[in-house]
C-alpha positions, 0 to 999 in steps of 0.5 A, spaced: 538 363 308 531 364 306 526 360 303 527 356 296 521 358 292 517 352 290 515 351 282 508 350 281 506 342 279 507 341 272 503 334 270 496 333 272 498 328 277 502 333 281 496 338 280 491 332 283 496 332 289 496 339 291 489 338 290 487 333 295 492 335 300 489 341 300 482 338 300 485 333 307 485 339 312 478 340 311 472 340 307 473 344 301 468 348 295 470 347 288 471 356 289 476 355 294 480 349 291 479 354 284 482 360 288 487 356 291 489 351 285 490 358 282 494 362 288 499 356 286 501 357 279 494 353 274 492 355 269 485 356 269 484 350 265 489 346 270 485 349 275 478 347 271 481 339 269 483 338 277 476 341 280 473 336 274 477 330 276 475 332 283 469 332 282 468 325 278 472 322 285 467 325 289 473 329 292 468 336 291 461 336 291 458 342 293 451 340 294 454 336 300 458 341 303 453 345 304 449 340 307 454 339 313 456 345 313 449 347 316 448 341 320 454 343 323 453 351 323 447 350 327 449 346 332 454 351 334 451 357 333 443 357 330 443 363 325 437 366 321 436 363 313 439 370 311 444 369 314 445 362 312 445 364 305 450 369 305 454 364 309 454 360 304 455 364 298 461 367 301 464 360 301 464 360 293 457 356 294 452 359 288 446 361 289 441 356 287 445 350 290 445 355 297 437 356 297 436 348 296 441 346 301 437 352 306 431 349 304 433 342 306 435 344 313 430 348 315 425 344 313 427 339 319 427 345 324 423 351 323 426 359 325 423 360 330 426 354 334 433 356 332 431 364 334 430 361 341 436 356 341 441 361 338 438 367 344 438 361 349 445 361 348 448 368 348 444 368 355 448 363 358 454 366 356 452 373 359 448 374 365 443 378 362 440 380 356 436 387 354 431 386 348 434 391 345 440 386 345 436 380 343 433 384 337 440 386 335 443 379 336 437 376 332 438 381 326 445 381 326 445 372 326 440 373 320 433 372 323 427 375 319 423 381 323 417 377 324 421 371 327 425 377 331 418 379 334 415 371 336 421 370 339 422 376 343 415 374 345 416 368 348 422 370 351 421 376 354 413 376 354 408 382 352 411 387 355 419 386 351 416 389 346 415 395 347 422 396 351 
């Protein structure tokens, strides 16, 4: 027997439904509820209507999204405002409300305290790190040039540099 193919919801009320259950798994941007109210079968319009109701209930808001987004990124694994935004925008977030929400949460802690942390913690996971590595890792993570320099210092002194 194989699957029996479900129709898409009809009335607004099933669309708000498929929605919120969407929504109760995790926390969600207007972009991915918009793709997934898309892949089920709505009309932009009802994908529009659904976002905007959403909205309005404060189910949706992206600003806030971002904001516990990157608190939580953060405390799991420091990254560079480079590497935020593009994490962010990769998510649906929208330019401006990315760059706000970046500028928010770095103003609490300033990039080279996260370089630091975020090569501490790869430290731990590995016996040893080279420069090379570190430089590699901080640029892959987001990290400006001149961070990646202070940074190499303060771990690795004067002489990491020229490694």
């Amino acid at each position: 027997m194989g699957a029996k193919k479900r129709t898409p919801p009809s009335s607004p009320e099933e669309w708000m439904h498929l929605a919120v259950r969407y929504l109760a798994r995790w926390d969600r941007t207007v972009a991915q509820v918009e793709q997934f109210l898309l892949s089920k079968g709505a009309s932009a319009t009802q994908a529009k209507q659904t976002i905007s109701r959403l909205s309005d209930l404060r189910y949706l808001d992206d600003r806030a999204y971002a904001g516990r987004w990157i608190e939580s990124r953060l405390t799991r694994q420091p990254m560079g405002r480079e590497r935020l935004l593009a994490k962010l925008q990769s998510r649906g977030i929208g330019e401006a409300v990315a760059e706000r929400a970046v500028q928010e949460a770095l103003r609490e802690i300033d990039e080279d305290t996260l370089a630091r942390q975020a090569l501490k913690g790869w430290q731990r996971k590995r016996q040893r790190v080279t420069v090379s590595q570190a430089v590699r890792l901080l640029r892959q993570w987001g990290f400006e040039e001149e961070t990646i320099e202070r940074t190499i210092r303060a771990c690795f002194g004067h002489e990491g540099l020229e490694s």
